[in-house]
C-alpha positions as CSV (number, residue, x, y, z in Angstrom):
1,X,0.0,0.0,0.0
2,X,1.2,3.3,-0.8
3,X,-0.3,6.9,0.4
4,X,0.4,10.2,-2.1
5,X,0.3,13.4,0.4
6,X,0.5,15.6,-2.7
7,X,1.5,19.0,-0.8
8,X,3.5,17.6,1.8
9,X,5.5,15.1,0.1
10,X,9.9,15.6,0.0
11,X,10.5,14.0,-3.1
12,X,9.9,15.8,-6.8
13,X,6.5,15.7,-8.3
14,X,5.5,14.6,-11.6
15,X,2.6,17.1,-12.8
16,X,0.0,15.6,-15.3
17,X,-1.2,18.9,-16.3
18,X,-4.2,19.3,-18.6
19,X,-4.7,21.8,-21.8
20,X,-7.6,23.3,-23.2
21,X,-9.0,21.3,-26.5
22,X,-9.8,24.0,-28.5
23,X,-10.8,27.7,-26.4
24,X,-7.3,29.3,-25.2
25,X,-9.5,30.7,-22.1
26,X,-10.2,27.1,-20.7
27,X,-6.2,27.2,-19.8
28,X,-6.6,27.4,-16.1
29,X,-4.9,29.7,-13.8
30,X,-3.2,26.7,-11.7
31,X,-2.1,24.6,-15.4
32,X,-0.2,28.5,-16.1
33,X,1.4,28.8,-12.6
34,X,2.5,24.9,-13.1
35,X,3.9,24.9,-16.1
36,X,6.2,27.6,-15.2
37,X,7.1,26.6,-12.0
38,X,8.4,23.5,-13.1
39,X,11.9,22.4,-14.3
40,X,10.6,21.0,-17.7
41,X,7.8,20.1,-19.8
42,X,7.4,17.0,-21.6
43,X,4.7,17.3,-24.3
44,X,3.1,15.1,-27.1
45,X,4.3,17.9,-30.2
46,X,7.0,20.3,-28.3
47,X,5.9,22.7,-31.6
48,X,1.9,22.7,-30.5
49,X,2.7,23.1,-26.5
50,X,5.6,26.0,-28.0
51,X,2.8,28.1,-29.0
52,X,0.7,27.6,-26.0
53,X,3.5,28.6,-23.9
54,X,4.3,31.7,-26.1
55,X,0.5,32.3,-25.4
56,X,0.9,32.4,-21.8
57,X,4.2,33.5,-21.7
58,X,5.7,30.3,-20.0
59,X,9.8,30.0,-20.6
60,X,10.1,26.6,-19.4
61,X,12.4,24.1,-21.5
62,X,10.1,21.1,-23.6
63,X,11.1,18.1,-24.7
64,X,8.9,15.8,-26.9
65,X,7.5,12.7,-25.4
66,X,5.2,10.8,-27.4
67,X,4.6,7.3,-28.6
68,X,7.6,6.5,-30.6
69,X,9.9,7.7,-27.7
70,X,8.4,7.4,-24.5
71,X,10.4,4.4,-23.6
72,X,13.8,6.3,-23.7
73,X,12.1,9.7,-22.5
74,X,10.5,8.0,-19.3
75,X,14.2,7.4,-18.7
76,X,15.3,10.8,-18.6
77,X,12.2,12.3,-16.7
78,X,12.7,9.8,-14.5
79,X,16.1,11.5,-14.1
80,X,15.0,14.6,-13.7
81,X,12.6,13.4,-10.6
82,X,15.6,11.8,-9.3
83,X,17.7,15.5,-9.5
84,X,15.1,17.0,-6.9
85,X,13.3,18.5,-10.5
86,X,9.8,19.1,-10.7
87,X,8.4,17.6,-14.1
88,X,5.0,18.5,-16.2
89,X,3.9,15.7,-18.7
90,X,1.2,17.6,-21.1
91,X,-0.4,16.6,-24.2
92,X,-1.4,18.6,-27.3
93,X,-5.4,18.8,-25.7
94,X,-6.8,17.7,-23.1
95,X,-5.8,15.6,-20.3
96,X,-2.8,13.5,-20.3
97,X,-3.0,9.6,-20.9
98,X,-6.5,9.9,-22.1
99,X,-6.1,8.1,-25.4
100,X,-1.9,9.7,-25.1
101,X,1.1,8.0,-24.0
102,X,2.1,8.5,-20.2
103,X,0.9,5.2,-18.5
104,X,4.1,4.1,-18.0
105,X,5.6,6.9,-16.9
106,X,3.0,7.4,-14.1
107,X,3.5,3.7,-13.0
108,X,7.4,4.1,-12.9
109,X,6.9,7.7,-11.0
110,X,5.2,6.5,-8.7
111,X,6.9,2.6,-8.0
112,X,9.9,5.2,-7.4
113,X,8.0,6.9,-4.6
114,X,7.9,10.3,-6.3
115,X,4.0,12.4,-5.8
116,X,2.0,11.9,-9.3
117,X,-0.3,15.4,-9.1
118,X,-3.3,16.1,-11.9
119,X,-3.8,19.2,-12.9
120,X,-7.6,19.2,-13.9
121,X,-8.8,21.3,-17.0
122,X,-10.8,20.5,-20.3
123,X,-11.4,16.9,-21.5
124,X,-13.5,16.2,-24.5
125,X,-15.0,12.9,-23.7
126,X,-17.0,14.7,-20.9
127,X,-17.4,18.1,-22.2
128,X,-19.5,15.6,-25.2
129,X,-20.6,13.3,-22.9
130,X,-22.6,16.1,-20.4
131,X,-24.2,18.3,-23.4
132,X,-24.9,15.2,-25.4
133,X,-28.4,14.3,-24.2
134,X,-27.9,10.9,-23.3
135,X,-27.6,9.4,-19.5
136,X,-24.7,10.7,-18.2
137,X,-24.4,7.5,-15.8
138,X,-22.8,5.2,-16.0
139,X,-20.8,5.7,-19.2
140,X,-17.9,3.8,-20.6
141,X,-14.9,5.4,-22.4
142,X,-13.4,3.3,-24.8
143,X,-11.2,5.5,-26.9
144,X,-10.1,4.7,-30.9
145,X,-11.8,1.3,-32.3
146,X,-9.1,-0.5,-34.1
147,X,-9.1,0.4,-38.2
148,X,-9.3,-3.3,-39.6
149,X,-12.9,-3.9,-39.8
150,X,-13.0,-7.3,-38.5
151,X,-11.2,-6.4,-35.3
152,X,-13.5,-3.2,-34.9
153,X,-16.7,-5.8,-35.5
154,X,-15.4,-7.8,-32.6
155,X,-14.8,-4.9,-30.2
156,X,-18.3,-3.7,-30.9
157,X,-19.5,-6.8,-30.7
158,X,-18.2,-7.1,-27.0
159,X,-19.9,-3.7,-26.0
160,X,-23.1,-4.7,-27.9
161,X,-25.0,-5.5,-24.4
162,X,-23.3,-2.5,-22.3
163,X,-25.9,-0.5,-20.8
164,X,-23.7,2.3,-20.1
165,X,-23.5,5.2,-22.8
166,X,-19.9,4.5,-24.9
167,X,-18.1,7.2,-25.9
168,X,-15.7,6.7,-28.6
169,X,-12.9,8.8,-30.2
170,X,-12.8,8.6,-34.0
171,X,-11.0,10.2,-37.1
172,X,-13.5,12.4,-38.9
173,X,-12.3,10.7,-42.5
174,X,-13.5,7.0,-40.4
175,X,-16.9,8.2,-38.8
176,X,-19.1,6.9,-41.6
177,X,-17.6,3.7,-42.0
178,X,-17.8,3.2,-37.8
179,X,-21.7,4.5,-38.3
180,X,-22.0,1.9,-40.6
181,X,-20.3,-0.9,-38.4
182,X,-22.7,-0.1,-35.3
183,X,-25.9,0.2,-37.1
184,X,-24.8,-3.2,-38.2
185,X,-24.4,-4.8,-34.8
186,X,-26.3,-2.6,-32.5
187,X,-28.8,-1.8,-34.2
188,X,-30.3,2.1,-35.4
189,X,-29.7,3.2,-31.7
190,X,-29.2,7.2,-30.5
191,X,-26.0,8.6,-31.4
192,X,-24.4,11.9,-31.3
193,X,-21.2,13.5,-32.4
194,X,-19.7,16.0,-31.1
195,X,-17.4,18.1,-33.3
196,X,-14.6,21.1,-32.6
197,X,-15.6,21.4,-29.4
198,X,-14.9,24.5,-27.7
199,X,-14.0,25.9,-31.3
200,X,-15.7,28.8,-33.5
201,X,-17.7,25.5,-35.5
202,X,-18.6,23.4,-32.3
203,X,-21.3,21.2,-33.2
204,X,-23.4,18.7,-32.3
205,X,-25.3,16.1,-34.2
206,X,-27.7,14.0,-32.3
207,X,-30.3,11.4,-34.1
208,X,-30.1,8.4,-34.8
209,X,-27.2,6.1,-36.6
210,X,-29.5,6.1,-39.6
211,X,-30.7,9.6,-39.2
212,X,-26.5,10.6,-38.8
213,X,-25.4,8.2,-42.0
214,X,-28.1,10.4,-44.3
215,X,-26.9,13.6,-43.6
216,X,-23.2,13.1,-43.2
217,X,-21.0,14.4,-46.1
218,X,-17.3,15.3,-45.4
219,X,-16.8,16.1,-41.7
220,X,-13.6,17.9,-40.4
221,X,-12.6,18.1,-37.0
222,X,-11.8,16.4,-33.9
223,X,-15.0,14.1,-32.9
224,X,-16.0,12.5,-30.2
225,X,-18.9,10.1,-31.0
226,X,-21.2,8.8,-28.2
227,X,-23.8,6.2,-28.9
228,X,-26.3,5.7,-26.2
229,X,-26.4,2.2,-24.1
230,X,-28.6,-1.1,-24.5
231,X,-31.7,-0.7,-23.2
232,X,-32.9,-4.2,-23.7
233,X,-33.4,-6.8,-20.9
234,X,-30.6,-9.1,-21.1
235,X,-32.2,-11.9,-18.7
236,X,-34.9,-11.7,-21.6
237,X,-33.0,-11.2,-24.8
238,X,-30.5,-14.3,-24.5
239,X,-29.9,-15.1,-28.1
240,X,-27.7,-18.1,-27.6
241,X,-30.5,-19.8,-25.7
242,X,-30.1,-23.7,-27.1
243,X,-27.2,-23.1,-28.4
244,X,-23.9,-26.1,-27.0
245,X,-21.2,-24.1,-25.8
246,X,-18.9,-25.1,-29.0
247,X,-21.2,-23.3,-31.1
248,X,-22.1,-20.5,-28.4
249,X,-18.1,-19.8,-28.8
250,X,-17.7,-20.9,-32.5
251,X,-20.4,-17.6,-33.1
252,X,-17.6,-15.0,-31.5
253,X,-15.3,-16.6,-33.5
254,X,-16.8,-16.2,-36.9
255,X,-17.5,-12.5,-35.6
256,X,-14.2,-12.0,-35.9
257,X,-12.9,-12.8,-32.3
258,X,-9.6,-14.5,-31.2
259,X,-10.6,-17.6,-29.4
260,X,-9.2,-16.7,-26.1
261,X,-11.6,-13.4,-26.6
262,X,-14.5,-15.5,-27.2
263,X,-13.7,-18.0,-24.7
264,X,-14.1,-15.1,-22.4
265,X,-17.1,-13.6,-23.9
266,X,-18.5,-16.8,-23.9
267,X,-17.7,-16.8,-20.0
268,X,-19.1,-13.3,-19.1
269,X,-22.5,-14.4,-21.0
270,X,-23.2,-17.2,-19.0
271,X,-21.7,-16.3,-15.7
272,X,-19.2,-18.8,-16.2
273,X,-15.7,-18.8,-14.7
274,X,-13.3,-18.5,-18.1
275,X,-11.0,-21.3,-17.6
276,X,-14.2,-23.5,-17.3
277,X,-15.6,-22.4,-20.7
278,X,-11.6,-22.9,-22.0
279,X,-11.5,-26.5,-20.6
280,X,-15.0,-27.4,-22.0
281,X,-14.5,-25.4,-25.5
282,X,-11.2,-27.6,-26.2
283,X,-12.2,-30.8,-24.3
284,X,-9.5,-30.9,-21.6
């Protein structure tokens, strides 16, 4: 067990410090003082968090850390924590980590007893989610669905029976083929996208997936697309009633699953414990 006293801690701290998504004016007061008070900013694109800091007039050194070099760059923040430095980790908008590299780093900070301290500020799943008109509670957030189209059928396939709302990052160049892929396995449920939000064209569309498929041309713009949660009575709606196991797991399969994924799907629909279902499926 391990207790974070943030403001009365001796060692360095690691700042996850969050940036607005679009509006400049979202930059809080406490993200400003942070950022200059540190002893340097790592940052997804040095050159977008360069003209944020020329916006607020922050002078701190940046270094880039982002997916193809967070490995080596956890190293030397690590190294800078260990100098008695204060470090901020920011990415280009938003919240650090959300959908952004900076896991790992947080796990090693922290396994090397140095304070881990947010630095709350804008976030676009739930600026979308709250303005969106769907339940608010519980939601899921499940971030980028995979490009191949039979590995994003699977996913969705998984999440077909969540009764939370899902919330979903997605190129606006993709969202028509995703559309496409949930009206296919969920159904025409409620959907909405949310578009440049915080921006001069912030926008949100809100129908259904066929109602959003008819009037979509070319969008531009960051999106965040939230489609509401299954409202069907799943102790009711049990589709693999008389089916044998083999076949209940051979369906996941031809969906598009790997086995173990269906094994476990397999598991979660019938309450079963997984390594039962594996043992059963392959006849140990």
């Amino acid at each position: 067990m391990q207790i974070q006293k943030s403001f009365q801690h001796e060692k360095s701290t690691l700042f996850l410090v969050s940036t607005p998504i679009g509006n400049l004016s979202d930059m809080t007061p406490r993200a400003v003082e942070t950022l200059k008070s540190v002893a340097l900013i790592a940052s997804e694109d040095t050159r977008v968090t360069k003209k944020l800091c020329n916006h607020f007039e922050i002078s701190t050194p940046l270094m880039s850390y982002h997916e193809h070099n967070k490995y080596q760059k956890t190293e030397v923040i690590l190294a800078q924590l260990e100098q008695g430095n204060n470090v901020a980790l920011v990415s280009d908008a938003g919240m650090p980590l959300i959908s952004d590299p900076g896991d790992q780093l947080v796990e090693h900070a922290i396994s090397q007893g140095y304070a881990v301290v947010p630095i709350p500020g804008a976030n676009a799943v739930l600026t979308a989610l709250i303005a969106s008109g769907l339940t608010p509670q519980p939601f899921l957030f499940y971030g980028f669905l995979e490009r191949q189209k039979s590995k994003r059928k699977a996913q969705l396939v998984t999440l077909e029976k969540t009764p939370a709302t899902l919330i979903f990052y997605e190129s606006p160049h993709r969202l028509k083929e995703t559309l496409m892929a949930i009206l296919e396995v969920f159904g025409d449920r409620r959907v909405v996208v949310a578009r440049e939000l915080t921006k001069i064209f912030e926008e949100f569309l809100r129908g259904t997936v066929t109602e959003l498929l008819d009037y979509l041309t070319e969008v531009k713009g960051e999106v965040v697309l939230l489609v509401a949660g299954y409202d069907g009575n799943p102790e009711v709606d049990q589709w693999w009633e008389g089916l044998s196991l083999q076949a209940h797991v051979d369906h996941y399969i031809a969906e598009g699953m790997k086995t173990t994924v269906a094994i476990k799907q397999v598991a979660a629909d019938l309450g079963l414990a997984r390594q039962e279902v594996y043992k059963a499926y392959h006849h140990d």
